[in-house]
C-alpha positions as YAML, in Angstrom:
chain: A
units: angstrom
residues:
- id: 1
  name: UNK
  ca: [-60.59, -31.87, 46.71]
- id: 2
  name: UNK
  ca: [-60.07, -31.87, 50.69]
- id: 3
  name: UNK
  ca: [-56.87, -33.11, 52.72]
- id: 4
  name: UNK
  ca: [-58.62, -36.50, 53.45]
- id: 5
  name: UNK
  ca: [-57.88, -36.91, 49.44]
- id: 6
  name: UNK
  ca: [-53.98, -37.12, 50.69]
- id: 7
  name: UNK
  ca: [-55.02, -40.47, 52.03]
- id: 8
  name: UNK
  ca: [-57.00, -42.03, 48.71]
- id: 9
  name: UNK
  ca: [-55.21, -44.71, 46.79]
- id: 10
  name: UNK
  ca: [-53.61, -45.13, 42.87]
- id: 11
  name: UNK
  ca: [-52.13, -42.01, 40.75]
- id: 12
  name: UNK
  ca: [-52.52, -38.49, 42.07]
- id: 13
  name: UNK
  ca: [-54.39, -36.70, 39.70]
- id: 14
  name: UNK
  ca: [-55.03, -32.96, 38.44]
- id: 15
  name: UNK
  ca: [-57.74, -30.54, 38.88]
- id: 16
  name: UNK
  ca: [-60.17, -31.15, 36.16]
- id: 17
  name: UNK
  ca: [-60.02, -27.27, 34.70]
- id: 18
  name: UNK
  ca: [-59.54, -25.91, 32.05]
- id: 19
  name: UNK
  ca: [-56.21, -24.67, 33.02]
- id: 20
  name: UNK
  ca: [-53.17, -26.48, 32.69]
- id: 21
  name: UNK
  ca: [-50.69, -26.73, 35.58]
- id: 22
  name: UNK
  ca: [-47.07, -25.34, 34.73]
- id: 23
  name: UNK
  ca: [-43.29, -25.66, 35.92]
- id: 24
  name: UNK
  ca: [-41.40, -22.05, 34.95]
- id: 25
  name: UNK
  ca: [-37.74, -22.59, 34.95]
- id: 26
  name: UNK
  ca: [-35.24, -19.66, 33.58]
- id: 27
  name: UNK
  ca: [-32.66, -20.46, 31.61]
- id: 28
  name: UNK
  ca: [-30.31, -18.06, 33.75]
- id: 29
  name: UNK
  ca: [-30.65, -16.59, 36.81]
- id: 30
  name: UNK
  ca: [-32.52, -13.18, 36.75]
- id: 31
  name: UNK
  ca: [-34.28, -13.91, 33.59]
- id: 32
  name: UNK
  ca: [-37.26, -13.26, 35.62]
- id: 33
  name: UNK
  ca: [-38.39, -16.50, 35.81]
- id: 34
  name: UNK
  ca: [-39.92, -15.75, 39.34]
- id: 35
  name: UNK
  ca: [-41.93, -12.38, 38.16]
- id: 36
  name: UNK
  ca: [-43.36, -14.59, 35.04]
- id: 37
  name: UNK
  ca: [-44.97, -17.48, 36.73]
- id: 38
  name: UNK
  ca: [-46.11, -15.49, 39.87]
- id: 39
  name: UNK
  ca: [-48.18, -12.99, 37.09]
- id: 40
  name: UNK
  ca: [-49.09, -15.74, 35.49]
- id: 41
  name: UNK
  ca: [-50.90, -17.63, 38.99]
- id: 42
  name: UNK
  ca: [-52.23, -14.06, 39.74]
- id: 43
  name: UNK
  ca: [-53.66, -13.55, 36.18]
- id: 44
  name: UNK
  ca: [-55.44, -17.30, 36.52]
- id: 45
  name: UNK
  ca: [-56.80, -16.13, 39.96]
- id: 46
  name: UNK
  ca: [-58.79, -13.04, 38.44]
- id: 47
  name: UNK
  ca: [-59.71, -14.01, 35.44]
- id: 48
  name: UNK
  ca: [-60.79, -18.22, 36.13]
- id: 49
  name: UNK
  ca: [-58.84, -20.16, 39.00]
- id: 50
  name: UNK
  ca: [-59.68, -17.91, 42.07]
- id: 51
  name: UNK
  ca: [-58.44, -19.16, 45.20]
- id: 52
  name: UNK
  ca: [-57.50, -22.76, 43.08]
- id: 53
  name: UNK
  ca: [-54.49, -20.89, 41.51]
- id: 54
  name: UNK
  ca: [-51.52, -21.51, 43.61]
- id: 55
  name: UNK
  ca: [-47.80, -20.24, 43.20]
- id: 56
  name: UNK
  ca: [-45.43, -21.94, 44.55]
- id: 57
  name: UNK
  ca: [-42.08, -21.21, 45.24]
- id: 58
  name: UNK
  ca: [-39.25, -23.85, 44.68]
- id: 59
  name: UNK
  ca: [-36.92, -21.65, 43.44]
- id: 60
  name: UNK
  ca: [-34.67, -22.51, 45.98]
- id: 61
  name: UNK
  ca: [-33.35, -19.34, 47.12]
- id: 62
  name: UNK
  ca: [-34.44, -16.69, 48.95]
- id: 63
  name: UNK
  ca: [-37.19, -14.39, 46.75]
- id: 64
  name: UNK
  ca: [-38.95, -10.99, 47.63]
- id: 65
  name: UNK
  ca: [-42.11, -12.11, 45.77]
- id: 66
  name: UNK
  ca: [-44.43, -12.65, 48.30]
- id: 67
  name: UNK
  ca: [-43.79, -9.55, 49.86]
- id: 68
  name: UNK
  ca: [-43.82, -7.62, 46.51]
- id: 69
  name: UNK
  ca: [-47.47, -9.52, 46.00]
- id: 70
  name: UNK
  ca: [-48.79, -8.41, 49.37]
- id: 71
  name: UNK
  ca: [-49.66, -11.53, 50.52]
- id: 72
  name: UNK
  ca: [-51.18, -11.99, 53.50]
- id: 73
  name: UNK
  ca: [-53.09, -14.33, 55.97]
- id: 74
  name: UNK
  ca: [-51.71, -18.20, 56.97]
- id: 75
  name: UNK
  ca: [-48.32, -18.58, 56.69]
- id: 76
  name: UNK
  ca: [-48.31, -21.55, 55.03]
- id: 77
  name: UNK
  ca: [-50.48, -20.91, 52.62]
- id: 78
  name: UNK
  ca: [-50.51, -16.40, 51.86]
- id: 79
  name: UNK
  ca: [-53.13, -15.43, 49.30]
- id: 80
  name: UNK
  ca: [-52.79, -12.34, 47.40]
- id: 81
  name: UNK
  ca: [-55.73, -9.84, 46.59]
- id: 82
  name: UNK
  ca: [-56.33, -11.52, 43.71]
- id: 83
  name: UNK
  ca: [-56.47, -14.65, 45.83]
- id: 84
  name: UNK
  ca: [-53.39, -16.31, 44.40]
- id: 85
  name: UNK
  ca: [-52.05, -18.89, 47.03]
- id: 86
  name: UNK
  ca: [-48.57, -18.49, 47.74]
- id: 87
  name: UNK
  ca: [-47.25, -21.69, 48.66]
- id: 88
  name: UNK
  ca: [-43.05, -21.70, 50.14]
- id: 89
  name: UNK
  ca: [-41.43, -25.28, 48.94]
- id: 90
  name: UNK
  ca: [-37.49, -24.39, 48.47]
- id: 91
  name: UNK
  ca: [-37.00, -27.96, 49.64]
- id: 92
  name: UNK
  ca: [-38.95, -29.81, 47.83]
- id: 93
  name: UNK
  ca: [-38.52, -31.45, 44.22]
- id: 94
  name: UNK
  ca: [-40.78, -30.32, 41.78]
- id: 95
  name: UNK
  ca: [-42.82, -33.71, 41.45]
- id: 96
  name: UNK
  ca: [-43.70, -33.51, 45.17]
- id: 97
  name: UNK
  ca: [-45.15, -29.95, 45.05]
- id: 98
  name: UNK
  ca: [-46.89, -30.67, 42.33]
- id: 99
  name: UNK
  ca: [-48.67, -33.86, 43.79]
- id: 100
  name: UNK
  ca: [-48.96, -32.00, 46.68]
- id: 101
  name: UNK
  ca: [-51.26, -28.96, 45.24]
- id: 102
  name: UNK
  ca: [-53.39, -31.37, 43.22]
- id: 103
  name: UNK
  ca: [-54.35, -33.01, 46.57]
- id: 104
  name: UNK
  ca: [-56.27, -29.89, 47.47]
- id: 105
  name: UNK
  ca: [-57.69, -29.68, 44.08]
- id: 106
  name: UNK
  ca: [-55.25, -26.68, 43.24]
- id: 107
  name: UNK
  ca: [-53.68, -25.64, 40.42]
- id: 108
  name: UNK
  ca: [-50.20, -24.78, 40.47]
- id: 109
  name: UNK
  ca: [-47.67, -22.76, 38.78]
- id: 110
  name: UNK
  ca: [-44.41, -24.35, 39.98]
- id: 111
  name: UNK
  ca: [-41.21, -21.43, 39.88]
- id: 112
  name: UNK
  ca: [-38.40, -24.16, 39.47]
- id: 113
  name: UNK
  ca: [-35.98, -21.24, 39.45]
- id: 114
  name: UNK
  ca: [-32.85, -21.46, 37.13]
- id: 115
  name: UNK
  ca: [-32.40, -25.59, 37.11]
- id: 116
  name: UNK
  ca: [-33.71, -26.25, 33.89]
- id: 117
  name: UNK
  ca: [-31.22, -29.43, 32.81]
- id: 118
  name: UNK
  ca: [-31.87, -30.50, 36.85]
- id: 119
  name: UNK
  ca: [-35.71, -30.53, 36.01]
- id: 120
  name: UNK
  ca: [-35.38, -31.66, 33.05]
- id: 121
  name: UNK
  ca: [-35.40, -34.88, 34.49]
- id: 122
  name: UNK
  ca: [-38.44, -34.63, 36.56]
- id: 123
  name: UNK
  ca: [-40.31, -33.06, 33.76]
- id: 124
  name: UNK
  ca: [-39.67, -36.16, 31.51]
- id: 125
  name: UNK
  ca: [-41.41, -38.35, 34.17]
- id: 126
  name: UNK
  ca: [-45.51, -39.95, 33.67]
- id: 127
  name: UNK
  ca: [-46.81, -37.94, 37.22]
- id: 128
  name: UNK
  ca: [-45.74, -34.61, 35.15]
- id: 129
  name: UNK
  ca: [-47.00, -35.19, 31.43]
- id: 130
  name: UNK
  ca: [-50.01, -32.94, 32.29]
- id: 131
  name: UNK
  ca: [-47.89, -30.36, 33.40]
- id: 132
  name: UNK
  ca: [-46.80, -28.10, 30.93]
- id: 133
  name: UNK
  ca: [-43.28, -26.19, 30.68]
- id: 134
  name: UNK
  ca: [-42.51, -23.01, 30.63]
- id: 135
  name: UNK
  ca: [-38.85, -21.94, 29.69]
- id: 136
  name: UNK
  ca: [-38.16, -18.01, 30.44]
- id: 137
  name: UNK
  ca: [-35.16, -16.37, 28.17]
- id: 138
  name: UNK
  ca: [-33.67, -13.17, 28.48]
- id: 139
  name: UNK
  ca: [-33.49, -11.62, 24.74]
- id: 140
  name: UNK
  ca: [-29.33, -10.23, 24.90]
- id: 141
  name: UNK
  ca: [-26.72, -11.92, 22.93]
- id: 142
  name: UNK
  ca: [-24.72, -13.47, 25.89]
- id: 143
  name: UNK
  ca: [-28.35, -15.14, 27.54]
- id: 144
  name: UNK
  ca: [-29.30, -16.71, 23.92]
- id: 145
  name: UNK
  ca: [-26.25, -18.61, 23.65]
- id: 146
  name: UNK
  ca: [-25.86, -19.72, 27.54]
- id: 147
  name: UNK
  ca: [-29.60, -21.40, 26.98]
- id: 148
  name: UNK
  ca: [-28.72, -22.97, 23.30]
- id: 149
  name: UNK
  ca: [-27.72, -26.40, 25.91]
- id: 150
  name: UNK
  ca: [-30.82, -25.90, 27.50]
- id: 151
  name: UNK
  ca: [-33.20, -26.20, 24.58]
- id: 152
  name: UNK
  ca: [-30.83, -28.75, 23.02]
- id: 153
  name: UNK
  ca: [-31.28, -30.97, 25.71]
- id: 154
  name: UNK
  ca: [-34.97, -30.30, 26.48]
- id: 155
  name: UNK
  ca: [-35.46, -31.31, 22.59]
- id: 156
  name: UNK
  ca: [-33.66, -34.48, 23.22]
- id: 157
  name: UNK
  ca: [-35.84, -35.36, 25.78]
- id: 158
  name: UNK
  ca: [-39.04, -34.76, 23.68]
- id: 159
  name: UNK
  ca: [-40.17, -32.35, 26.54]
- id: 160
  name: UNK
  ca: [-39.35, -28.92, 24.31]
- id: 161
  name: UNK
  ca: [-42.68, -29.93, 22.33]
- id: 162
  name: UNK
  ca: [-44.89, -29.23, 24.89]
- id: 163
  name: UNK
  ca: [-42.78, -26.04, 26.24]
- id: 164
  name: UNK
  ca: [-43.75, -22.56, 26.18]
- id: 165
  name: UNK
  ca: [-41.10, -20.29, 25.55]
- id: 166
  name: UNK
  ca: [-41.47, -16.60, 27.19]
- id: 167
  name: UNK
  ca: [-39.03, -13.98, 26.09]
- id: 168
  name: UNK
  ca: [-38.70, -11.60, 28.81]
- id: 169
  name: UNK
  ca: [-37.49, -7.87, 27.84]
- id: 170
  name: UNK
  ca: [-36.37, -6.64, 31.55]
- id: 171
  name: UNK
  ca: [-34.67, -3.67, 30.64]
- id: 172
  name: UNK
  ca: [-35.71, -1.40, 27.06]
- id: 173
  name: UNK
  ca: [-33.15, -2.08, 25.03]
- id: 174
  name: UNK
  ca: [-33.02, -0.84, 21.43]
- id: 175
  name: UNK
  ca: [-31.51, -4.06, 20.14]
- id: 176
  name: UNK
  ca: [-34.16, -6.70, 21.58]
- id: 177
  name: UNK
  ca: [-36.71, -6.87, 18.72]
- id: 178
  name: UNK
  ca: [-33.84, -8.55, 16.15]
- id: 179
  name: UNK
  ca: [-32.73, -11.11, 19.26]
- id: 180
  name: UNK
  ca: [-36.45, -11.60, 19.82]
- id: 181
  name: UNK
  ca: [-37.14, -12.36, 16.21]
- id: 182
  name: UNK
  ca: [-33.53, -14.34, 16.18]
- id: 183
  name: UNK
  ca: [-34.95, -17.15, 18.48]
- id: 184
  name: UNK
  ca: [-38.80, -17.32, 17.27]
- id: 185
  name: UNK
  ca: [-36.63, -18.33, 13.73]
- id: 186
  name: UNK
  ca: [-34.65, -20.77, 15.87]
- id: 187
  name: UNK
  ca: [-37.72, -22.28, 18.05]
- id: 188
  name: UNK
  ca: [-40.51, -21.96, 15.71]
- id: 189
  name: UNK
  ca: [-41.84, -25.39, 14.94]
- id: 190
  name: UNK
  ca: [-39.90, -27.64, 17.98]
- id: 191
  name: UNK
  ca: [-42.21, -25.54, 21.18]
- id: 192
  name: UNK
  ca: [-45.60, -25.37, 21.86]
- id: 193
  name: UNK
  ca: [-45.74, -21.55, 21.67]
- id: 194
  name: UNK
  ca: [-43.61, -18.39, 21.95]
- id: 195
  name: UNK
  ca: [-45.06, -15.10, 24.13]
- id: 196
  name: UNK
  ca: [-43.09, -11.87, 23.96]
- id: 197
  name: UNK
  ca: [-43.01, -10.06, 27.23]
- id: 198
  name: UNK
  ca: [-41.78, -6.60, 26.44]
- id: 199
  name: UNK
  ca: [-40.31, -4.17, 28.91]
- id: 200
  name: UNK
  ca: [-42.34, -3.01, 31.58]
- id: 201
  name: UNK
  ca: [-42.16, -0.36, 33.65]
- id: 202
  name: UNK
  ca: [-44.00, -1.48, 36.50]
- id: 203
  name: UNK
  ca: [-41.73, -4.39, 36.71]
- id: 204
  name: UNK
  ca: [-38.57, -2.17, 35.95]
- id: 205
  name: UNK
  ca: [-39.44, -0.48, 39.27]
- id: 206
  name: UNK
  ca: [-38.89, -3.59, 40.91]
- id: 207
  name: UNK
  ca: [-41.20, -2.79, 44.00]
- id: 208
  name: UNK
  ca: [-44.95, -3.65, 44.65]
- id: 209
  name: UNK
  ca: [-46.20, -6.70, 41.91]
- id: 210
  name: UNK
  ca: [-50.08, -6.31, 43.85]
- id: 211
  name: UNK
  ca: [-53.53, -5.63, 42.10]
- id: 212
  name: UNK
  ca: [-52.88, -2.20, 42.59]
- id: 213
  name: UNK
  ca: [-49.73, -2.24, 41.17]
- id: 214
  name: UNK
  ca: [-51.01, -4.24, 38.49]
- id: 215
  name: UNK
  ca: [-53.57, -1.91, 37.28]
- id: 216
  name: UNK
  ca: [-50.56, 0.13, 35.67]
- id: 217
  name: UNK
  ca: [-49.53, -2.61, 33.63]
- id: 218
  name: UNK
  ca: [-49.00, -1.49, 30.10]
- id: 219
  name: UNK
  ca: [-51.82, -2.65, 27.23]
- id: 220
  name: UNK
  ca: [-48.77, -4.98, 26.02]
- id: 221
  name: UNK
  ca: [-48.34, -6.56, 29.67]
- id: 222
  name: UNK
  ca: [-51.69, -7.67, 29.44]
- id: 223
  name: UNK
  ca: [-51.57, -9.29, 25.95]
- id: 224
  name: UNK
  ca: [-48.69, -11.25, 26.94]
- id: 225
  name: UNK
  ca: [-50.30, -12.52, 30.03]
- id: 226
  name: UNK
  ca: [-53.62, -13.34, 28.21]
- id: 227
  name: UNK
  ca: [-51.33, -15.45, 25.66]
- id: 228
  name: UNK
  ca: [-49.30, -17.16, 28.37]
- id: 229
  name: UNK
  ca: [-53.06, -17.83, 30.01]
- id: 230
  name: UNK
  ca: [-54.74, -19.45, 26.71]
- id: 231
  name: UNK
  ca: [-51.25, -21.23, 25.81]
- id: 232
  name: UNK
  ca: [-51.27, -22.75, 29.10]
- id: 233
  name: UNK
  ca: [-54.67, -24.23, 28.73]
- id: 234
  name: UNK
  ca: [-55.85, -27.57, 28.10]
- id: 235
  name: UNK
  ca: [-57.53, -27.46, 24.65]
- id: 236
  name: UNK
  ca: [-53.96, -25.97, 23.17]
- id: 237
  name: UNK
  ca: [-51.73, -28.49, 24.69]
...
């Protein structure tokens, strides 16, 4: 779809793909929120989207990510090696970004950062019910019961349902296979799908996220991005 499509009349809507577009909000800051839905854009640009896959950040503060990708080229628009668009929007409410992207026929993954309950709100609205949710949670004892709200809330508002839950190992702990387990129990049943995103190194590092850097991604890594792909697709949601 070209710009002159910001001028056409009725709804706004998505990319016909395969691919569904996503919001990623943590339910805590450092959750790694950020690191999950730029992979996530990257992985869609290699293996279907190309340059249609578009991260955008709304986070809201200021992230190292597209430096860590190696973007490069237009300012207001970077694109990775993979060609991943990297899209700033720290101002902007979620909706509007959204819209936004679809007007050039892309397909976004939106990092909200760590305002899930101040999403919440947008995510319950008609322009978003093709978008799905992602909700990233840190697997330690203190992070599980800080997001208990969270899901509470985001069940209320029938929007859990069509969430994706990603528990995100950041640092290898011995203890994170029983919390891990703990809340697939808890969630199993009221989400769309849980992905397990053990530790990796790579990430650990916390340097260079770029295709090369990539290509040391552990066989695990891998499987967890492949789920988060096909669970963020259209014929599953």
């Amino acid at each position: 779809m070209s710009e002159d499509a910001q001028g056409q009349s009725g709804p706004i809507r998505p990319p016909d793909t395969a691919e569904r577009s996503v919001v990623v909000c943590g339910t805590a800051g450092g959750v790694g929120a950020s690191v999950v839905s730029a992979l996530l854009a990257e992985y869609r640009a290699a293996t279907s989207l190309g340059g249609a896959s578009w991260w955008v950040d709304a986070a809201g503060n200021d992230g190292d990510l597209h430096q860590r990708l190696r973007a490069t080229g237009d300012e207001a628009l970077l694109r990775t090696a993979s060609g991943t668009g990297l899209l700033p929007a720290p101002d902007a409410a979620v909706t509007d970004v959204v819209l936004h992207t679809w007007r050039f026929g892309a397909v976004p993954v939106v990092d909200a950062g760590s305002r899930p309950l101040t999403v919440l709100s947008e995510l319950e609205t008609p322009e978003l019910r093709d978008v799905t949710p992602v909700l990233v949670v840190g697997p330690r004892p203190d992070l599980l019961n800080r997001a208990r709200e969270i899901f509470t809330e985001w069940d209320q508002a029938g929007v859990l349902a069509r969430t994706i839950v990603v528990i995100c190992c950041q640092v290898p702990t011995l203890n994170h296979q029983a919390l891990t387990q703990m809340l697939v129990d808890v969630v199993s049943g009221k989400v769309a799908g849980v992905v397990g995103l053990e530790y990796e190194p790579v990430l650990g590092e916390g340097t260079a996220l770029d295709r090369d850097a990539q290509q040391g991604f552990s066989r695990s890594t891998w499987s967890a991005l492949r789920s988060l792909a096909t669970s963020t697709a259209n014929s599953l949601n």
